[in-house]
N, C-alpha and C positions, 0 to 999 in steps of 0.2 A: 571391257572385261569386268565380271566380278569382282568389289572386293570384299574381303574375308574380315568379318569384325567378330575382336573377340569381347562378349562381355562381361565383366567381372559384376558379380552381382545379379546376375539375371532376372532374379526373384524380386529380388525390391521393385518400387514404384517405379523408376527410373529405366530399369533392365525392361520391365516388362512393355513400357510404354516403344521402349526402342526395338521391341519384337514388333508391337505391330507394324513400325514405319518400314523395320527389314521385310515385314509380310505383305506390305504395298508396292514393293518396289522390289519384288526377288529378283528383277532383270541385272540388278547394280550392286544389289547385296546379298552377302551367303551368312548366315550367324555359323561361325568357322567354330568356335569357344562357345559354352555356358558355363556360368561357375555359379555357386552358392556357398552360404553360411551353414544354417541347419536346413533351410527347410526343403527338405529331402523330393517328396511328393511333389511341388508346382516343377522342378528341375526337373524329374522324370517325366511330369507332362507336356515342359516345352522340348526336353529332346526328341522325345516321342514326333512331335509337331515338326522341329527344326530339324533334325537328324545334323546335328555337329560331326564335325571331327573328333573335338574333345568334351567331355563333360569332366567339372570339378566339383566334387562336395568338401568344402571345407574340414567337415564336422567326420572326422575318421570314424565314429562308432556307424555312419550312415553308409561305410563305404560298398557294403555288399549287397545291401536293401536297392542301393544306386544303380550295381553291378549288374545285380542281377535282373532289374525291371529293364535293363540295354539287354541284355546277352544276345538278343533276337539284328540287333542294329548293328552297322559298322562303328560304332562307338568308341573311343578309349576311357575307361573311366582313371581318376584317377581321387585322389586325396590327401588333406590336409594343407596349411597353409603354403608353404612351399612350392607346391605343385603350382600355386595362381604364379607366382613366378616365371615358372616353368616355361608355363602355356601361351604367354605374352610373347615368349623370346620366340617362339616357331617361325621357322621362315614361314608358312602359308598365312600368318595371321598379317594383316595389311593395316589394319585400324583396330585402336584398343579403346575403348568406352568405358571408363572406370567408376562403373555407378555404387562402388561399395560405400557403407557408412562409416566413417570416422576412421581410426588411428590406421586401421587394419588396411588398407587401400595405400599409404605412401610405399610397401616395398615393395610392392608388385606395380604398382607406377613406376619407379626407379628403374625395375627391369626393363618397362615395356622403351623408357626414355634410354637405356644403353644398348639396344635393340634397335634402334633407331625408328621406331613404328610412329605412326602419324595418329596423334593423342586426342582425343576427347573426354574430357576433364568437368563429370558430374562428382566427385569428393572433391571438394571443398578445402576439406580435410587437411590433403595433403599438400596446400600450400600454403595454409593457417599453420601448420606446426611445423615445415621446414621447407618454405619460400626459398630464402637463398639458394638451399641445397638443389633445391628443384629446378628452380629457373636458368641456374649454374649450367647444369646438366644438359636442359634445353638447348642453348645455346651452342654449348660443347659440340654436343650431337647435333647440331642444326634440324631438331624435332622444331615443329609450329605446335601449341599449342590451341588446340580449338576447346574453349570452355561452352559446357552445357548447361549451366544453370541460367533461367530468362535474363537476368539482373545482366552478367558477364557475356552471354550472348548478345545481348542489346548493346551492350559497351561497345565491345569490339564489330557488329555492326555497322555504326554509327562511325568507327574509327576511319573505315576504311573508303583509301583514297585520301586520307588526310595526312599531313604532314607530323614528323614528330613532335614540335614541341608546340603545336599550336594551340594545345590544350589544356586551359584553366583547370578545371574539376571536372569532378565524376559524380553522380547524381543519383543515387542507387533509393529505385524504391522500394515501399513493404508496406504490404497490404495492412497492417498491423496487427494482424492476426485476430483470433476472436475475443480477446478482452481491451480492442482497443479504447482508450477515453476511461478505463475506467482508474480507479483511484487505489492508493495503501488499504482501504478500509474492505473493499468489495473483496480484490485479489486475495486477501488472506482466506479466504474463505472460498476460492475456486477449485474447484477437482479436477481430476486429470480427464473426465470422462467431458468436462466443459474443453476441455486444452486442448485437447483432441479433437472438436470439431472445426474444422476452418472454413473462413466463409467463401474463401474463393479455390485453394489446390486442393489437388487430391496426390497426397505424400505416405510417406511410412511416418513409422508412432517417433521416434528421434526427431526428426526434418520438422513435424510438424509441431513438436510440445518446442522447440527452439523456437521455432515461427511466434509460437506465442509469449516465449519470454523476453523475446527479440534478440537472442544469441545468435539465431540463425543468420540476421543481416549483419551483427557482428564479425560472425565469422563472413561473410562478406566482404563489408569488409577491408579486413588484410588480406584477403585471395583478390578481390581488385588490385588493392595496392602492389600487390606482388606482380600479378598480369600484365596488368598497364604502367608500372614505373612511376606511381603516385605515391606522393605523403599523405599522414592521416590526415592533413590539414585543407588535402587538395578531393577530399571524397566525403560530401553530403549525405545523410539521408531523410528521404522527406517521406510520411506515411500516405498514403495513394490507394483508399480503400479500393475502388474499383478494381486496381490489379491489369489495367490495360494500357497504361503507361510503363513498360517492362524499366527502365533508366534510360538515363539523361546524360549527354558531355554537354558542356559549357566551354565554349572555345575562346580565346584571348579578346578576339573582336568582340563580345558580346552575347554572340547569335548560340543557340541551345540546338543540337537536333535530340530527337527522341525517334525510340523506338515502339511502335504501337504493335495491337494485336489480343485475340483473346487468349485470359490464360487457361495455356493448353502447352503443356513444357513437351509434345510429340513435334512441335514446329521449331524449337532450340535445339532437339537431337535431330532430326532431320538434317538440319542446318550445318551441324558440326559434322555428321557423318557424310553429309552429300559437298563439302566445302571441297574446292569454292563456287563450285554453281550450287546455284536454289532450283531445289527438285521439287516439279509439281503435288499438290494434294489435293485430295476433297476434304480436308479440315474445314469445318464452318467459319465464316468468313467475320470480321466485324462489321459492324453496323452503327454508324454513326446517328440515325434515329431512333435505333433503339437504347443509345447509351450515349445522352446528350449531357451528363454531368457530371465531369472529372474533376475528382476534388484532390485537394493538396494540405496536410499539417504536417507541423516539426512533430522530429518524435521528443518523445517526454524521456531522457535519459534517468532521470532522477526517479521515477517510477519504476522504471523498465532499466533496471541497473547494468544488465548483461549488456548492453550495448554498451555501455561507457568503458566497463570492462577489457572489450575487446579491443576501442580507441586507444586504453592505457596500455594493454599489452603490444600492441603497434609500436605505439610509442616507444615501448623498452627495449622490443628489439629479441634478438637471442632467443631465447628456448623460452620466452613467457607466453610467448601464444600457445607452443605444445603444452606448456605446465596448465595457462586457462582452459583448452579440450580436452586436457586428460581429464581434469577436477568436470568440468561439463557434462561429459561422458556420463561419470561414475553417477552424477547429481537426479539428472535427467531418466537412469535407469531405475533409481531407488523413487524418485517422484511417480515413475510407469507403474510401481508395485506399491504404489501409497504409501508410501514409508518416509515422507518429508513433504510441508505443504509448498505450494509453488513461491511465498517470496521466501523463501529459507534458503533456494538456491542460489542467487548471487554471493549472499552473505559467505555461503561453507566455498565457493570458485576465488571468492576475492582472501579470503584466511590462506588456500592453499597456494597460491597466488605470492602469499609472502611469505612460506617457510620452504620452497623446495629452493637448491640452490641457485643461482642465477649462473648461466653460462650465453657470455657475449656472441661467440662467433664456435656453437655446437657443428660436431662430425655426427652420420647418422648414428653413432653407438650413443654418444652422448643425446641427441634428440629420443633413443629410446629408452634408455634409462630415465629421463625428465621425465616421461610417459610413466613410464611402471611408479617413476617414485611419488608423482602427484594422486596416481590410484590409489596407491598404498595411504599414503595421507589424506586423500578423501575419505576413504572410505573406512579408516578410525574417527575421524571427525562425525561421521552418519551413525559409528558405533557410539561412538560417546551421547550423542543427542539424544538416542534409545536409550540408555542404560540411566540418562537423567529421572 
């Protein structure tokens, strides 16, 4: 039988990559859902394409522009945020692919996890800023989660068939993005139009200006550490230009396995959607003569501060990871509009960092207020910078 995936985010890098593998494989998958933020036009053309059940456009002012380019289809449109909720809980939806960016993605996960639906897990997101709450949940519900990012898919991987505690560390690599090696002096003077090129994924403008700050493997991670039941002390990372070493476990005895492969994140959503068997592709294959040099450095914390960042928010526990993504968030969108040079972001993540309140053991009301209040505070701090 078919099963019915709903994707939240369709539009992004992530959603759109997981349309082709459902358009390789329509014998196993139906895209049941499409949802988006704004962008109204690429939704209309994958419903067009996929003919869903549902279509969601986040963005209510898009709802009739949405409505009406369906009217011809059996479609249901619907909108606004609530509705992503909604659309998770349907009995036909079998698998939920939560490819949305940031904050906006944990309560429509939460649904899909009291739904009891079988998760694949590309936000990050939402187990940086309320782990506990989420994996609680998991468990509750006896959901599995199947994470999609290369990093997390190569983890678990690697995991299986293995025993629980046989496992030393976690080994998480990163490309280093495109200003790796370089220095305080060069990055002040980087543009976002430099940040923005990566040398090995092809991401959205968030995913990838993180990649280069290295928040992105920050946020990493504590979504490991949450996933797999590790300390910050028990998860590495080593930079791995090539990008074909996805991560590494290191087990008690010694012995490392890894997981290889070219990066190509349609072979991680495959994986989490087709789990537990691995379903055939014509994805281009690796070739170990033609990629004979795998290189391996520490990263440079002290340069590349958002990663230490996100170690110290681990560390603290409680609502400091959602207070470091909300401030992220805010940083990373005023950097996309030139409005802050690239190292001025840690500095305004780590300030707000110390003034929103600290809550040990937050309920989701409390994890959204942390949100709204770390924005709110960022983004006086962005105002006061300008008005200097």
């Amino acid at each position: 039988m078919k099963r019915n995936v709903a994707i939240l985010g369709s539009t992004g890098s992530i959603g759109q990559q997981a349309l082709e593998v459902i358009r390789h494989h329509r014998d196993l998958f139906q895209a049941e859902v499409l949802t988006a933020g704004r962008n109204a036009d690429l939704l209309i053309e994958q419903a067009l394409q996929f003919v869903p059940a549902y279509v969601v456009i986040a963005d209510e002012t898009q709802y009739e522009n949405v409505k009406e380019s369906l009217s011809k289809l059996p479609v249901t449109v619907l909108s606004g945020t609530r509705a992503l909720s909604e659309v998770v809980s349907l009995p036909m939806v079998d698998i939920v692919l939560t490819a949305m960016v940031g904050f906006s993605g944990l309560v429509p996960t939460i649904a899909a996890l009291k739904a009891k639906k079988s998760l694949a897990l590309a936000n990050k997101e939402t187990l940086v800023v309320a782990g506990a709450l989420i994996m609680q949940l998991a468990r509750d519900q006896n959901v599995k989660i199947c994470p999609v990012d290369s990093e997390h898919s190569a983890i678990f991987q690697c995991l299986a068939g293995e025993q629980p505690g046989s496992v030393e560390k976690l080994i998480l690599t990163a490309s280093g993005g495109p200003f790796r090696g370089m220095g305080p002096e060069k990055l002040k003077e980087v543009t976002c139009h430099e940040a923005l090129i990566h040398p090995n994924w092809c991401m959205g403008n968030k995913v990838t200006i993180d990649s280069a700050s290295l928040m992105n493997k920050g946020l990493e991670v504590i979504e490991a550490s949450w996933l797999f039941g590790m300390k910050a002390e028990q998860i590495e990372v080593i930079i791995h230009p090539q990008s074909v070493i996805h991560s590494m476990v290191q087990f008690k005895d010694g012995s490392i396995k890894a997981q290889l492969g070219l990066p190509d994140m349609r072979l991680p959503i495959q994986y989490a959607l087709g789990y537990p068997e691995r379903l055939v592709s014509d994805f281009p294959r690796f070739s170990f003569e033609a990629c004979n040099n795998l290189t391996f450095e520490k990263a440079d914390q002290k340069v590349f501060r958002n990663l230490s960042l996100a170690y110290d928010a681990l560390h603290a526990g409680g609502n400091m990871a959602c207070i470091m993504n909300a401030a992220n968030e805010v940083v990373v969108e005023a950097f996309l509009e030139e409005k802050i040079r690239f190292l001025e972001m840690p500095g305004i993540i780590e300030e707000t960092m110390g003034k929103i309140i600290f809550v040990e053991k937050p309920s989701l009301e409390e994890y959204e207020e942390s949100d709204r209040q770390a924005r709110i505070y960022t983004r006086r701090l962005l105002e006061c910078r300008r008005n200097r």
